[in-house]
N, C-alpha and C positions, 0 to 999 in steps of 0.2 A: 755156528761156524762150521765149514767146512773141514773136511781132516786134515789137505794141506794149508787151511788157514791157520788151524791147531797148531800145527808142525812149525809152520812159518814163527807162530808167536813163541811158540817153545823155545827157539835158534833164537830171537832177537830179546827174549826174558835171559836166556843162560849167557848174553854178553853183558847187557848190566850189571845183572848177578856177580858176574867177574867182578868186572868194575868195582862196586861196591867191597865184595868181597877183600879184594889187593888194596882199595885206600885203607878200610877199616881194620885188618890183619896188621901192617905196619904200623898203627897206631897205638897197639899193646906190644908191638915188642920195642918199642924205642929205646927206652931204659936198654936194654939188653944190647942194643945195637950203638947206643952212648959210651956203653963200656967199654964193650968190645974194640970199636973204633977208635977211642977216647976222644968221644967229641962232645964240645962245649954246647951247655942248652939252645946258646945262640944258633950255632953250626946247625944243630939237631934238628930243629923246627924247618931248616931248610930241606932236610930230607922230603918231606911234606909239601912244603910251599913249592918246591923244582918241578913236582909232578903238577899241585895245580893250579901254578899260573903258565907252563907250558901247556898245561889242558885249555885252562881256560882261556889265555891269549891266541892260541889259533884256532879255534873251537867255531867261530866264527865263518876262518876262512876254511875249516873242515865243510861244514854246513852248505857254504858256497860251492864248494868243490863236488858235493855230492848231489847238489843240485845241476851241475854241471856237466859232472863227466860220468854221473852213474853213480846212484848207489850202493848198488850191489859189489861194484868196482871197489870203493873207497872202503866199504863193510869189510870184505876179504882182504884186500892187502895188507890194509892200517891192523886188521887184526894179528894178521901174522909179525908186524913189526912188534907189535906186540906182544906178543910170547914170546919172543927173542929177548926182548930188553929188561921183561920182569922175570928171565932167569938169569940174565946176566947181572943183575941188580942183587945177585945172592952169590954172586964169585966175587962182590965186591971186597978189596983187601984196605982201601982205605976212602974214608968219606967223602970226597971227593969225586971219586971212582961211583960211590951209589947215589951222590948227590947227581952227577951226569944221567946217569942211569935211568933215575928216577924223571927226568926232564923228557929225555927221547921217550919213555913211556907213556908219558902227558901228552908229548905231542903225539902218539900214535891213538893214543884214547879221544883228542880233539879232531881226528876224522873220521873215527871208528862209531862214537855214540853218536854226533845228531844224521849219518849216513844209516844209523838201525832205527832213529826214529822217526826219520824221514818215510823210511821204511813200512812200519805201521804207520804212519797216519796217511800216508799213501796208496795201504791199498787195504784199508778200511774207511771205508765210508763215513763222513763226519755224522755223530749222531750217537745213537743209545751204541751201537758195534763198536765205534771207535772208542767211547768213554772203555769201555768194558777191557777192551786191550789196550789203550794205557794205562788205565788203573792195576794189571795183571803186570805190566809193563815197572810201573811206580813201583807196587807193592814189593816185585823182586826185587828190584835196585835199591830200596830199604831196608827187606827182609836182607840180601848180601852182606850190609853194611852192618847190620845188627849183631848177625850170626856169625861176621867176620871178628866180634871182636872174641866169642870163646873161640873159635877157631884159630885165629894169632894166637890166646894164651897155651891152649894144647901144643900148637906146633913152636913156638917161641919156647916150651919146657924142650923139646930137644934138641933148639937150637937156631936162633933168630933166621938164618939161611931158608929155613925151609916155609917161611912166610914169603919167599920169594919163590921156590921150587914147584911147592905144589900147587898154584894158578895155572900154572905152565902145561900143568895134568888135565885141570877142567878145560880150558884154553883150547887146545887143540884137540879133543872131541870137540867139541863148540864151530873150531873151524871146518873140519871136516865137513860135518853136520852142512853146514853154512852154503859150504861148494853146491852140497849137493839139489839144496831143500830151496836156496832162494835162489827164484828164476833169473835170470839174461835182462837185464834192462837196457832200453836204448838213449844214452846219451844225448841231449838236446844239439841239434846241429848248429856250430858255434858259428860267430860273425866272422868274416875273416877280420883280423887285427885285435881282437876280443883278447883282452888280459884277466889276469886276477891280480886281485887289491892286495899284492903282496907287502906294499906302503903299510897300507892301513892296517894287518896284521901285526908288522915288526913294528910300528910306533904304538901300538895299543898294548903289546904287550909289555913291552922295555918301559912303558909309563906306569905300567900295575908292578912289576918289578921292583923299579923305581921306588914306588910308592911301599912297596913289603920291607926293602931293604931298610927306607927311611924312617920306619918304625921297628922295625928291626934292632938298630944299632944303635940308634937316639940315645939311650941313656948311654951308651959307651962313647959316644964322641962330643966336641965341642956344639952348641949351640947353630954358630955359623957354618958347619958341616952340616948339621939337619937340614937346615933352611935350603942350601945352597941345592943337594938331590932332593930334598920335594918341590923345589922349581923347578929342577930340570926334568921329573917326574910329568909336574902341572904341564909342564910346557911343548912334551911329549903328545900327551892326552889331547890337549887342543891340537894338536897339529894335524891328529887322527881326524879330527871331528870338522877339521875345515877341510880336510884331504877328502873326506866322504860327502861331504853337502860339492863339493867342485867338480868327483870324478864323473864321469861318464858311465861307469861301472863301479861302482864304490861296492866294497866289502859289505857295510851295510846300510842297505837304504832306510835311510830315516826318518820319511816317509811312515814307517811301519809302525812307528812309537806313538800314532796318534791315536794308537787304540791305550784307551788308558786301564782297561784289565792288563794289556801284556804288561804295558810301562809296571802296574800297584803289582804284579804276577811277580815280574823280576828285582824292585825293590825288596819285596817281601823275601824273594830266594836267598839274595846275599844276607839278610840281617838272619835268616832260618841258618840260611851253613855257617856263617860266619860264629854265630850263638854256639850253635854244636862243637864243632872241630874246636873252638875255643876252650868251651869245656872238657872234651873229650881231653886233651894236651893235659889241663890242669891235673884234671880229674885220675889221670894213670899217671904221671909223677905223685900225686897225693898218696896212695896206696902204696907204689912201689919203692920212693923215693926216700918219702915219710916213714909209713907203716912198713916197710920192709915186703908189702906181703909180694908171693912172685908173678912171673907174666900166668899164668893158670890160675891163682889166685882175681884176678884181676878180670882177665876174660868171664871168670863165674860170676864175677859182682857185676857186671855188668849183662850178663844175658837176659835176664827179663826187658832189657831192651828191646831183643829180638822179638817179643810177641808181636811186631808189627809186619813181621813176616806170614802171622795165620790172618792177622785181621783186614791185614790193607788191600789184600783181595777179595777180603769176607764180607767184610762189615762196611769198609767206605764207600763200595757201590750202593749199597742200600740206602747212606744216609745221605747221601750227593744226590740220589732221586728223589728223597725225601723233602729234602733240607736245601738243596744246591751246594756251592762250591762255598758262596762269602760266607755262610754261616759255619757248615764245615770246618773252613779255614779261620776263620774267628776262636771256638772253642777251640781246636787244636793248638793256637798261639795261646791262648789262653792257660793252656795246660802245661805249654812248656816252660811259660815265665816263671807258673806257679812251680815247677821241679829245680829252676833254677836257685827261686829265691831260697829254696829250703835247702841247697847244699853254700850257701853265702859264706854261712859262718861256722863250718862245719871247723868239731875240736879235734885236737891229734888224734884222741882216744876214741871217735866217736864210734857208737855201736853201729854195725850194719844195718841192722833189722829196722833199725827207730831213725836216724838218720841219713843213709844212704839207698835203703831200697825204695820208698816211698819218690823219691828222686827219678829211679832208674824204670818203675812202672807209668808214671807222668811221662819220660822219656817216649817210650814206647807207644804209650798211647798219643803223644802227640807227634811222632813219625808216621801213624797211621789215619791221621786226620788231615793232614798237612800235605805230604809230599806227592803222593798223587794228586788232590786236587791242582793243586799248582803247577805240575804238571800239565793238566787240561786246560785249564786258564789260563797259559802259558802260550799252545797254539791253537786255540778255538778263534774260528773266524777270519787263519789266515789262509790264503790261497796255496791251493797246490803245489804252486811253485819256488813260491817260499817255503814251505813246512820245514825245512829245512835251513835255513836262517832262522828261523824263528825259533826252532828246537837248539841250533846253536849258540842263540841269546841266552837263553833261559839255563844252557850249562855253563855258560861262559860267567853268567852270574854267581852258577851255586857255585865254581870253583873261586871265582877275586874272592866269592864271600866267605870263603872257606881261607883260603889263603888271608885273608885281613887279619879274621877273627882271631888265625891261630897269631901270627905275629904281636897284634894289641896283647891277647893272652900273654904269650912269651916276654913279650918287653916289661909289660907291668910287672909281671912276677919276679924277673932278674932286677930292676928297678927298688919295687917297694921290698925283697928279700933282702938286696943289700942296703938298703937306706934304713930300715929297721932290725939290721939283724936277725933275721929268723925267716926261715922256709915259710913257715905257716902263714904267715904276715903276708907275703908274696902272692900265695895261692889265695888268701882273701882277695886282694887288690884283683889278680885277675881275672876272678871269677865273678867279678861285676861288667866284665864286657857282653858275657851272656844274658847276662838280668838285663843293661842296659838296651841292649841290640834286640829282643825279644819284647823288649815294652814298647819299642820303637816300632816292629811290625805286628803288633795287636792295634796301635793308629794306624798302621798302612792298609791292613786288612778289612778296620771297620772301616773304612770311608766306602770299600765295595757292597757296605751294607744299605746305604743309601743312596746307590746311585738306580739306575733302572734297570729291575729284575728282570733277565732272559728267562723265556720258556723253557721248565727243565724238562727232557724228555726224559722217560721211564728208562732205564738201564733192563733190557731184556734179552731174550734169548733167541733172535731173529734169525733166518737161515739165509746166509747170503755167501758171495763167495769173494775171495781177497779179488783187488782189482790186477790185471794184469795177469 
């Protein structure tokens, strides 16, 4: 790579990074921000879900947009909306105020991420260069999310606010950078009358909405109230899906799902975020809720997660030229089911060492087997001018799957805690959506192991220069 290819990948690893960073940070200081605010567990998971199903519902027509009107365009702005809104999400005075917050932040992250990875896959060449930057690409946006959760616990010790403040610090170096380093693209010259699928945005997202809410609140309302919004959820989603096979210019052409890697690439995404953020919910109410122990305490039990920050640059190119992507991604699910099943039935008392680190290093190593590959399986094989939809599918995924998980999570635990009396009770029940969702993509993933093997090319060290 060239130095301004360097540089380029530097800018478009340090927004992930963020990315990563800001969802995982807020995920240790909840508790802190439950109290604070006095908000109800139900309330609370929305904090979470606002950011990503506004991510993920126009993530989409992000993706479109940056196909559109410029990359470079949608990178810088939506960035800067971004930094505005995740320090205003720390002046928040009541939960509504950060639950909004958190929304406009989602949606400045759904044209900000697939416009930077449009970006690399745009002007690196598909091949051993491209694998290489997005697995550098993956591994930050892992490593971020990893390392964000001792970093929430540090800065949640002096004060939940400043999980929102200090993003705002790396943020703008980032943007700066940004102006400078990535070059002027030219906007594809548009039809005249040429729209964007602003339909298909707002029905797709109000139907994932929809659908969080409806599991959401389920146990707290009648029967015939559930049924009533997850029809009007279903009926939502279809509307999207007959509004894009009709338009002229659909949001997303559908067409593209006949590649059946991307389709098993983004099944597998959702049940991967949905598995995690599910746990993750459980898993720091368990500790802090439970065990009293604090947001530092929390962040520490959980950092050996982070090892996927040294490996998934290190280790997963080696073994993706070795090995490929399906076997890769096989073990890695494989290891994460097996971290799940071991924290099932964890007791109140349980010792760290014996019961929850063995969990939290499985963790790690299967964020480092997993996330970049799928990643690359994700946009291999789609044209240039998609890369960009197709990078917008594939987060549009990890965010519904993230936002499902943590809800099913949420609802069961409020559910089977009050139905059985007891916390602990709760945290079992919903810490079977991660075992279950995680068994579910070890089938999705091995069926890639017997379909017909692509040539893997070597992952090497080729000199070439970014395009453009």
């Amino acid at each position: 790579m060239s130095a301004r290819a360097r540089a380029l990948l530097f800018v478009l690893c340090g927004s992930i990074f963020l990315e990563g960073v800001d969802i995982s940070m807020l995920g240790v200081a909840l508790p802190a921000i439950k109290a604070d605010l006095g908000m109800a567990p139900g309330e609370l998971q929305w904090v979470v879900s606002a950011y990503a199903l506004a991510y993920g519902g126009f993530m989409l027509l992000g993706g479109r947009a940056a196909d559109l009107l410029g990359r470079r365009k949608m990178f810088v702005f939506w960035l800067a909306v971004f930094v505005v809104f995740s320090g205003l999400g720390g002046l928040a005075g009541e939960g509504w105020m950060l639950i909004t917050a958190r929304a406009i932040t989602g949606l400045a992250a759904a044209f900000m991420t697939p416009a930077g990875l449009s970006l690399i896959t745009s002007s690196f060449a598909e091949g051993p260069l491209r694998n290489r930057a997005l697995l550098w690409y993956a591994g930050t946006a892992a490593g971020g999310f990893s390392l964000g959760l001792v970093v929430g616990g540090l800065l949640t010790a002096l004060g939940w606010r400043w999980v929102f403040f200090a993003p705002v610090i790396l943020a703008v170096i980032i943007l700066v950078m940004a102006v400078k380093l990535i070059e002027r693209d030219e906007a594809p010259e548009r039809v005249p009358g040429q729209k964007y699928d602003v339909f298909g945005a707002v029905t797709m997202t109000l139907g994932a909405v929809g659908l969080v809410y409806t599991v959401v609140v389920a146990p707290e309302v009648p029967v015939s109230e559930t049924v009533l919004t997850a029809v009007i959820s279903i009926a939502l989603l279809v509307a999207f899906v007959i509004a894009e096979r009709r338009s002229a210019e659909p949001l997303v052409r559908l067409g593209i799902f006949r590649s059946a890697s991307l389709v098993r690439a983004n099944i597998a995404t959702v049940l991967f975020a949905g598995s995690f953020f599910g746990f993750q919910f459980i898993a720091v109410l368990y500790m802090q809720d439970l065990r009293d122990w604090t947001a530092l305490e929390t962040g520490v039990a959980m950092l050996v997660i982070g090892i996927d920050s040294v490996l998934a640059p290190t280790l997963t190119p080696k073994l993706v030229d070795k090995f490929g992507n399906p076997k890769v991604l096989f073990v890695g699910f494989i290891g994460a089911l097996v971290a799940y099943a071991l924290f099932l039935d964890i007791p109140a008392d349980a010792n760290y060492w014996t019961a929850m680190f063995p969990t939290m290093v499985l963790l790690g190593l299967a964020f480092t087997l997993v996330y970049g590959p799928l990643t690359i399986v994700a946009v291999e094989g789609v044209d240039d001018e998609e890369q960009g939809l197709a990078g917008g599918i594939w987060n549009t995924s990890f965010q519904f799957g993230a936002a499902l998980g943590l809800a099913l999570a949420a609802s069961l635990s409020v559910a089977a805690g009050t139905a059985e009396g007891g916390l602990l009770e709760g945290f079992h029940s919903a810490l079977m959506v991660p075992v279950i969702a995680t068994a579910a993509a070890v089938v999705v993933v091995a069926t890639g192991l017997f379909g017909k093997k692509p040539a893997v090319e070597p992952v090497a060290e080729p000199a070439a220069q970014p395009a453009g």
